[in-house]
Structure formats: C-alpha cells, structure tokens
N, C-alpha and C positions, 0 to 999 in steps of 0.2 A: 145733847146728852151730857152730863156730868156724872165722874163716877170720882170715887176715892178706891185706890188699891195701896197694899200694907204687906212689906216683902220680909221673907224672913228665913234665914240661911241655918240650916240642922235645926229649926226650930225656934231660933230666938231671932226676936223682932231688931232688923237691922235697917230699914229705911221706910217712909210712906209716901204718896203721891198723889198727886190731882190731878183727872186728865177733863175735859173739855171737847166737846166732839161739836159741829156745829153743820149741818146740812141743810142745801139750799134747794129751790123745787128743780133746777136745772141740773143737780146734780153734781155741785160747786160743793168742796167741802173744805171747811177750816180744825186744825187742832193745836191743840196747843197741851202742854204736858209740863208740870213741875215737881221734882222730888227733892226730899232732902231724908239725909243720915239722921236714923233716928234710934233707939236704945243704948246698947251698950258698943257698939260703932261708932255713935256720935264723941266720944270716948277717947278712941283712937284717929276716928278722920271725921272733921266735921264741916260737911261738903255735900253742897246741892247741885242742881241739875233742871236747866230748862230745853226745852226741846218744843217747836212748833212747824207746822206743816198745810200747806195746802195744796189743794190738788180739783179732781173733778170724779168723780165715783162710774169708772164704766164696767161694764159686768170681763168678769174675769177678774182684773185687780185696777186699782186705783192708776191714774195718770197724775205723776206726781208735777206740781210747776213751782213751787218753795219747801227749802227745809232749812233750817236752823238752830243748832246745837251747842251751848254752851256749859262748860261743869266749870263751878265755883269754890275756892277754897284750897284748890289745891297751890304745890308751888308754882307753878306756870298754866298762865293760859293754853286751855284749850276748847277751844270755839271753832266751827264751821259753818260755811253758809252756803248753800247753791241753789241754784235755778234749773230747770228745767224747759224743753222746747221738744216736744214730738217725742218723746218717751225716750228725749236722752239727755245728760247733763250738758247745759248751755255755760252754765257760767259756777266752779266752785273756789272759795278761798277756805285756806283749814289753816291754822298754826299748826309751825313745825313744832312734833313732838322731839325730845332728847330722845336718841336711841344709840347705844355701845356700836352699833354697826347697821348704819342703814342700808350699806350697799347692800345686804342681806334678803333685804325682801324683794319679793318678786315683783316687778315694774308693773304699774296701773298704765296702760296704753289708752289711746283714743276708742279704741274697738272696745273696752273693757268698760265705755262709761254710754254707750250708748244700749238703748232697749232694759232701762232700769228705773227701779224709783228708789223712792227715799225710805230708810230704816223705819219710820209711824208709818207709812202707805203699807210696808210687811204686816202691818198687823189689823189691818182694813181689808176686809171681808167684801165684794160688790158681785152681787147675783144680778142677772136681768131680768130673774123671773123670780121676784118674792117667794114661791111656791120653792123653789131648790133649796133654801136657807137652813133646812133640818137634812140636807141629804150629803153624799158622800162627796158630791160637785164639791159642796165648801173647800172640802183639804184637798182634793187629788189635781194638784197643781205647782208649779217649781216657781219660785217667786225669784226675778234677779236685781238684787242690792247692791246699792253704791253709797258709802255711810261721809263720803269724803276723801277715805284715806283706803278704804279694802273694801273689793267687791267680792262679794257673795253669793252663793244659792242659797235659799232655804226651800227643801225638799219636802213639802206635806201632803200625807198620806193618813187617809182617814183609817180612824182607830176605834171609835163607839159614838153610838148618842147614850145620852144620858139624860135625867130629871134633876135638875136642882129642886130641891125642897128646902123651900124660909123659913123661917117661923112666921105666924100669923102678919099679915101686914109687909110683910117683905118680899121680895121677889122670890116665884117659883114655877118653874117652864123647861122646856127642851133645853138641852144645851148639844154641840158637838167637842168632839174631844178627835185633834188633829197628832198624829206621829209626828215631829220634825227632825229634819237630818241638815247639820248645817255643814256646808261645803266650801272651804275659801277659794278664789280663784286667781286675786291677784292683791298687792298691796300687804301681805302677810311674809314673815318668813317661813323657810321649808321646816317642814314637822319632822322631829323625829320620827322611826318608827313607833316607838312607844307612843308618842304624841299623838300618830297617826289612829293607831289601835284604841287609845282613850277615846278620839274625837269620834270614832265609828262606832262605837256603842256606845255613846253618853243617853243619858234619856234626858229627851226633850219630849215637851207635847204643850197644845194650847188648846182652851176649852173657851169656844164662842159662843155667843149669842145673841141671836137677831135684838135689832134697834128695832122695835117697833112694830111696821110693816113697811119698811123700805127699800129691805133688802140686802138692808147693810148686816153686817157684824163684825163684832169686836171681842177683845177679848175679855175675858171672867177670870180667867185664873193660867196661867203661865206655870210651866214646874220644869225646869231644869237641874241636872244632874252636874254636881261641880266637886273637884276635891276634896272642898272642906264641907260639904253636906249637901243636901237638898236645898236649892233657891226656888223659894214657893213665892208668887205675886200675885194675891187674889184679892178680888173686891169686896172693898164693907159697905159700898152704895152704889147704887144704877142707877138716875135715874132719867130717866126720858121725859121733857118737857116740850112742848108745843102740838099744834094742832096736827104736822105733818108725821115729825116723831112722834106718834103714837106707842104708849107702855106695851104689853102682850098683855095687859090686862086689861082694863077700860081705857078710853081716850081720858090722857092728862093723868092717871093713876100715875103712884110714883112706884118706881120697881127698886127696890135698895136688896143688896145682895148681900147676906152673910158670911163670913170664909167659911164657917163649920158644916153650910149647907153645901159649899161644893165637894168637900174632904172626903165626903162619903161616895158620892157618885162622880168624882173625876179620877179613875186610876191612872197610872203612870204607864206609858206608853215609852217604849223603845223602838229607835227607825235605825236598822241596820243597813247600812248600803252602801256598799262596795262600791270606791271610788273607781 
C-alpha cells in the first residue's frame, strides 16, 4: 500500500508525507514513512522526517521487532533506533535531547519498556477476523507506546462509522472513526494542572480503513486538537497494490482518497477520561 497524506494546522498547509505499507502472506510487515515541511512553515523551519518500522501483524495490535526515527534540519540531531524481542524493547539508542532540566521528567524504568510497540505499529489496525474491520473491535483497545524517550497509552474508543465518498475514480467505502485519549506514563515531565485539564479534553480521533481484505487498517485522516488550531493529516492517495492487497474495490483497482471526501463524513471526536 502507498498512500500520500498532507497536514495542515487551522487550516493552512504546513507539511506532506509519503507512507509505504508492505505486507507479507505470513503476516511480516514492513513501513517506512517520509515527511517534509511544506507551505508557509517551510518558511520558518525547514525540516523532514523519516521514520520506518517493522514488525508481524497479529490480531489485536501489531508485534513490533524494528523502529527508526530520524528529523532533519533542525539544530541537533535527533534520531532513534530500537529493536524489539517478545513484545518488549531489546535493544534502544536515542540522542540526548537539550533540556533546562532533565532531572524533571519521570524516569523510564525497565518495567516501563516491556509489553509495547513502536509509535507507526499505534497506527496499524490487525483484526483476526477480516469480518471485524468495520466494527467497534477496531478502537475499543489501550495501545502501550515506547517512542524511545516516553512511554505512553493511547486510549481508543469507538466514535462512528462512516462513508467516505470520492469523486468518481477515487476511493469511496466504510471508514471508522476511533476517540483517542493520550496518556503519558513515563519519560515526560509532571503537567501542570492546566496542562493536565488541556491534555483531557483535547480532541483526538483517527478515521481508518481496511487495506484490502487483510484485515489490516490504517489510517485516512488523523485530526488533533492543538493550541494553535486544528492539525488535520489526511490522505490524497490510497493506494492498494498486489494480488494479496486487494482495493475494496476490484482486485488491483487503485483506491486514491481525497481530503474533501473525508471532511464531510469524519467529525471530530472528543475522549474524555479521567486519569
């Protein structure tokens, strides 16, 4: 699967990307992801972004065994790399980031890095039963992240289905649209209150859809709530190639996805939850 997505903060285009999804019949899966700063961003920081991953697709969520994460352009490197071994990190190196006070954040322990995957395995969808991939199974699940430096939960909770409709020749099919609550657990420093109260009703949500008939999904459109406006990351192409990734359309059809088509049928979803 190849798709392009195209992000853009209160509205104006501030980055696009190229993601790469590659699945194998054993259930082996490779990605790889490239973005770079693009409008009137590129302006003030002009800075890309590569990120790759692989893993094995088993139903519930992804078993992650490589991740790798590099941003470019800014003043210092920052790159991460680690491995995986039985659903925990075996082996990670990350450059030290500058921070005014690191003793500040809360300590990433040994306990803190095992029974997680990798930040792209969070957004890989694995059903066992192709048949669940339009149901509420998709979201109603706590995903636990380890990006390097801070582990996480992301809390999803199914929100609606919905119809994407393309325009002719484009993609148009079910999608789901997941609530997300994101929860830090270690690696972060302590939130203010304020902080706190923002991070609990920010709106998050993610709007997937199946690859295929594989069982997989991925996501279509991203929309997070941020101070300076709405970060919207939605797809201008889908598309599904080879004989196993099958389109939702015919075998080998290509399903390319417009933004305009998801704006109408993906609304914004708030996940409130009291830590």
């Amino acid at each position: 699967m190849e798709a392009t997505y195209y992000a853009t903060l209160g509205g104006f285009s501030i980055a696009s990307g190229n993601l790469t999804f590659m699945l194998g019949d054993s259930g082996e899966y490779r990605a790889a992801l490239g973005a770079q700063v693009s409008g009137f961003a590129a302006l003030i920081a002009n800075r890309s972004a590569e990120a790759s991953a692989s893993g094995r697709a088993v139903p519930g969520s992804p078993s992650s065994r490589s991740y790798s994460m590099a941003i470019n352009g800014g003043p210092i490197a920052n790159e991460v790399n680690m491995t995986f071994s039985g659903g925990s990190v075996a082996s990670v190196r990350a450059t030290e980031l500058r921070s005014s006070n690191p003793d500040a954040r809360i300590p990433v322990t040994a306990a803190h890095k095992q029974g997680v995957i990798d930040p792209l395995a969070a957004f890989v969808v694995t059903m066992g039963n192709p048949k669940d991939v339009l149901t509420p199974k998709v979201c109603n699940r706590t995903l636990r992240v380890f990006d390097g430096r801070v582990r996480y939960d992301l809390r999803l909770v199914y929100g609606a289905k919905t119809d994407i409709q393309g325009q002719p020749g484009s993609y148009s099919g079910p999608a789901i649209i997941c609530a997300v609550n994101y929860r830090p657990i270690a690696g972060f420093r302590p939130l203010t209150p304020e902080q706190e109260k923002y991070e609990r009703n920010i709106e998050f949500s993610i709007t997937f859809v199946p690859v295929g008939t594989t069982g997989v999904m991925l996501p279509y459109r991203v929309n997070i709530g941020t101070p300076a406006g709405l970060l919207v990351v939605s797809a201008s192409r889908f598309e599904v190639k080879g004989t196993r990734l099958g389109s939702t359309a015919s075998q080998g059809e290509t399903a390319a996805a417009a933004p305009e088509a998801v704006a109408s049928g993906a609304p914004l979803l708030r996940s409130n939850d009291n830590r």
